[in-house]
C-alpha positions in Angstrom: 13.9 3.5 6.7 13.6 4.5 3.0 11.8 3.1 0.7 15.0 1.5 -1.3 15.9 0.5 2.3 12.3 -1.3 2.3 12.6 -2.9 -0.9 15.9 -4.2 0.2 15.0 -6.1 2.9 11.5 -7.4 1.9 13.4 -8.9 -1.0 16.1 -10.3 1.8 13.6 -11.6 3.6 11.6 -13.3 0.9 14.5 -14.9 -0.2 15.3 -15.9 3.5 12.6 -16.3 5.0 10.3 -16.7 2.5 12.1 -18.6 0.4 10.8 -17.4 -2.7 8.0 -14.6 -4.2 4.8 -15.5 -5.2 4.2 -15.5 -8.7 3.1 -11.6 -9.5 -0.3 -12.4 -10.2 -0.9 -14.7 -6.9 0.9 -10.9 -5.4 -1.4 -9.2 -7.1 -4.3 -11.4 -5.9 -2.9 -10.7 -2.1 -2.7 -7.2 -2.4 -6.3 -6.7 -3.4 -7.2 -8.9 -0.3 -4.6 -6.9 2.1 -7.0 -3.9 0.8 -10.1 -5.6 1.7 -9.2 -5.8 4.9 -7.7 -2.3 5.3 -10.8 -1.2 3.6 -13.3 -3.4 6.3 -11.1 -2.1 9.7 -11.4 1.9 8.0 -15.5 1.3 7.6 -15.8 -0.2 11.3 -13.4 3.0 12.5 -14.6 5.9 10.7 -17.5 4.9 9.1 -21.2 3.2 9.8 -20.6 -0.7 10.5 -19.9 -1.9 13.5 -17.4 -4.1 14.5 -17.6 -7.8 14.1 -15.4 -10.0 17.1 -13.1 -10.8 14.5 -12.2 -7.2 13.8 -11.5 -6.1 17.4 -8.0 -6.8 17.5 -7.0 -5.4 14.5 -4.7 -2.3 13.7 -5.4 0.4 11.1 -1.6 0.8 11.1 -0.9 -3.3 10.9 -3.4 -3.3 7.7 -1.8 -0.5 5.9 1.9 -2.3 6.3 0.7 -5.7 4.8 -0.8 -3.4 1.8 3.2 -1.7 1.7 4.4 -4.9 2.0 2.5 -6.9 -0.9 3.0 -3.9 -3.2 6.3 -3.7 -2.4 6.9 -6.9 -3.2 5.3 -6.6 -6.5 7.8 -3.8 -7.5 10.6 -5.8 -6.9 9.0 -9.0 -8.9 8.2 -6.1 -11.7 11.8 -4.1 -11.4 10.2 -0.7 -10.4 12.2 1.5 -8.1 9.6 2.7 -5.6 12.0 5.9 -4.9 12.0 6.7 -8.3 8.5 5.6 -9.0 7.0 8.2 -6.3 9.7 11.3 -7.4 8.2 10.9 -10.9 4.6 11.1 -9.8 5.2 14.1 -7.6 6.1 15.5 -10.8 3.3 14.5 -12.0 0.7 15.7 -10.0 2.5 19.3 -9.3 1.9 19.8 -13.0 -1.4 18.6 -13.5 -3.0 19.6 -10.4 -1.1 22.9 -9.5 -4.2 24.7 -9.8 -7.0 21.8 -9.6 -7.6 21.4 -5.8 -7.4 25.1 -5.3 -10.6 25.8 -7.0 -13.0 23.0 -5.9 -15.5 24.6 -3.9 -16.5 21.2 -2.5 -12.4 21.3 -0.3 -13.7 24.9 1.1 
């Protein structure tokens, strides 16, 4: 699947399924608590914390789709084309930071 292929079909199916997007800021609102919970399975994973009951049936994978799928969402509410959106950062970042990472002493 591409990423235009993505956009596609969320927007099918929020217009299906769905039956219409949340407003952007209500997406908005979802996405930061899609991150939450990405960002509470990664501590219990890799980090310190330990796992509550509540966490033990959750996927890393699962929480990192329903982030792609709110912000995917929000680029079709806003009109930005994720393909191009992602080509043009590339850019970007291969011009800003052709020579950045290679000198931090702290990647060694």
């Amino acid at each position: 699947m591409t990423i235009q292929d993505a956009q596609t079909q969320v927007d099918n199916w929020i217009k299906t399924v769905g039956v219409r997007y949340f407003n952007e800021l209500t997406n908005l609102g979802i996405l930061m608590e899609e991150v939450g919970e990405l960002s509470r399975l990664m501590v219990r994973t890799y980090g310190e914390q330990s796992f509550k009951e509540s966490d033990k049936n959750k996927h890393i994978a699962d929480e990192m789709a329903d982030v792609l799928w709110v912000l995917i969402c929000l680029a079709n509410q806003t009109g930005v084309d994720l393909t191009e959106a992602l080509e043009k950062n590339f850019e970007k970042k291969n011009i800003r930071d052709a020579e950045r990472h290679k000198g931090n002493d702290k990647l060694k």
